[in-house]
C-alpha positions in Angstrom: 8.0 12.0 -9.5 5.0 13.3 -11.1 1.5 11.7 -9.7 -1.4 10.8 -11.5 -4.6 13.2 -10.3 -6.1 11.7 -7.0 -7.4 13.1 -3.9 -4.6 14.1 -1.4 -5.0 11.1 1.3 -4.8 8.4 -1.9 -1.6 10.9 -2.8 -0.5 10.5 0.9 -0.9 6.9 1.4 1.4 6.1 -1.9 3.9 8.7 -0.7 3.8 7.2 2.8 4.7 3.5 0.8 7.9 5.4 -0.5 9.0 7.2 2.6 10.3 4.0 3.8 9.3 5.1 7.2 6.1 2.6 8.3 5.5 5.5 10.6 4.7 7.8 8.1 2.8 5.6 6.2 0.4 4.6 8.9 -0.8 7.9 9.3 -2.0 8.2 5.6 -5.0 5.7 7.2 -7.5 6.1 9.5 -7.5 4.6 13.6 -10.1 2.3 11.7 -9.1 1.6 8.5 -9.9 -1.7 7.2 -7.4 -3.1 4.6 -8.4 -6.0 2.4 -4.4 -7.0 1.5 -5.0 -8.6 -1.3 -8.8 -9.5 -1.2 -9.5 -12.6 -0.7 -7.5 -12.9 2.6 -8.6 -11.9 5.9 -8.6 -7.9 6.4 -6.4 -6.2 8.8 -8.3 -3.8 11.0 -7.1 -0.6 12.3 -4.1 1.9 11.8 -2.2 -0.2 14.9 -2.4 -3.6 13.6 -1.8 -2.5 10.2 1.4 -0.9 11.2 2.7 -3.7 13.2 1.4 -6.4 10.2 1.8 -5.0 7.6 3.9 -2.0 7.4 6.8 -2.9 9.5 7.4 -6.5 8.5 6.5 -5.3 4.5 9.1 -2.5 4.7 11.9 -4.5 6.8 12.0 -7.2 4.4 13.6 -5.2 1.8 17.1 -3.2 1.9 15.9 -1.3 -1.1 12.3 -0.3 -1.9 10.9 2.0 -4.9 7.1 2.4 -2.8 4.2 1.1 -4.6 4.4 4.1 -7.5 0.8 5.1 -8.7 0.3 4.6 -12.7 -3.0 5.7 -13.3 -6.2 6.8 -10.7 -9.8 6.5 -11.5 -12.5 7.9 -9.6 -16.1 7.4 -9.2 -18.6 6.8 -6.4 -16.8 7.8 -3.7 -14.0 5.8 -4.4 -10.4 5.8 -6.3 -8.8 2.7 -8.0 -4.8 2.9 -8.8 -3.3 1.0 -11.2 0.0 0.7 -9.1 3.4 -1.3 -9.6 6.6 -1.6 -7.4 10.1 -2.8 -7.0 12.8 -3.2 -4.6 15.5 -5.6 -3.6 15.0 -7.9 -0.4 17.4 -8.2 2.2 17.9 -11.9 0.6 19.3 -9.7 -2.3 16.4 -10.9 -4.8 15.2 -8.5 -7.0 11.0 -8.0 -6.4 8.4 -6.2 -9.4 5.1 -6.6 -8.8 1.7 -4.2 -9.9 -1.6 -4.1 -9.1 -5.1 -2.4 -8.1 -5.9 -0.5 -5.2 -9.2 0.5 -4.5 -9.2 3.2 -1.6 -12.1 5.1 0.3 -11.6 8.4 2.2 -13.2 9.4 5.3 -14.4 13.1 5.8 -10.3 13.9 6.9 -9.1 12.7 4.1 -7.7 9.6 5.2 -7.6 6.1 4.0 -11.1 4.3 5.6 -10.2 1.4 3.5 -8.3 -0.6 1.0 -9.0 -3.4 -1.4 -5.9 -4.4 -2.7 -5.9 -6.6 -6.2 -2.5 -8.4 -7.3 -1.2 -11.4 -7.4 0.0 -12.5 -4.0 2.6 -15.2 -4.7 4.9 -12.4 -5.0 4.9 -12.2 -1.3 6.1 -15.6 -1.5 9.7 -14.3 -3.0 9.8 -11.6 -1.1 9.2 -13.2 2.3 11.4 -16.5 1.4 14.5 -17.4 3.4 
């Protein structure tokens, strides 16, 4: 799949989402990345806890999972904002699309400091449900 332009850890991080390895992922983000998942919810702190949160549980509910697939990337000011969307099948067997807005800042390694994630997050709702 051919990416939009972005800096290499942005690159990284969607690449990570599609490995479906929440291993690989993590390390696309810094020890202290901050994730703001979507905003408007209390952020998760740091590579561990957004592993074990996030990453593991997001991943596990689903047998089949495209990786959030970057659209478009913008950057200015030290940051980059991806237009992103995604798809997958949970392990209920429901069919799951979703997009979004990620707004991502590198730190001087090139790795994910933090993450402001815009989307609509009843999704989660079907994807989560029993």
């Amino acid at each position: 799949m051919s990416y939009p332009v972005m800096p290499e850890g942005v690159a990284r991080f969607f690449i990570g989402s599609g490995s479906g390895d929440p291993k690989i992922w993590s390390l696309a983000v810094a020890e202290n990345c901050v994730m703001h998942e979507p905003v408007g919810t209390p952020p998760v702190k740091g590579r561990a806890d957004l592993y074990r949160s996030m990453m593991v549980g997001f991943l596990g509910a689903f047998s089949t999972f495209s990786g959030l697939i970057p659209m478009a990337a913008y950057a200015a000011g030290g940051e980059v904002a991806v237009h992103w969307k995604a798809e997958g099948v949970t392990n209920a067997g429901r069919n799951v699309s979703w997009s979004g807005i990620g707004v991502f800042r590198l730190n001087e390694d090139e790795l994910v400091e933090e993450m402001r994630g815009y989307f609509d997050p009843s999704v989660f709702k079907e994807i989560f449900a029993p």
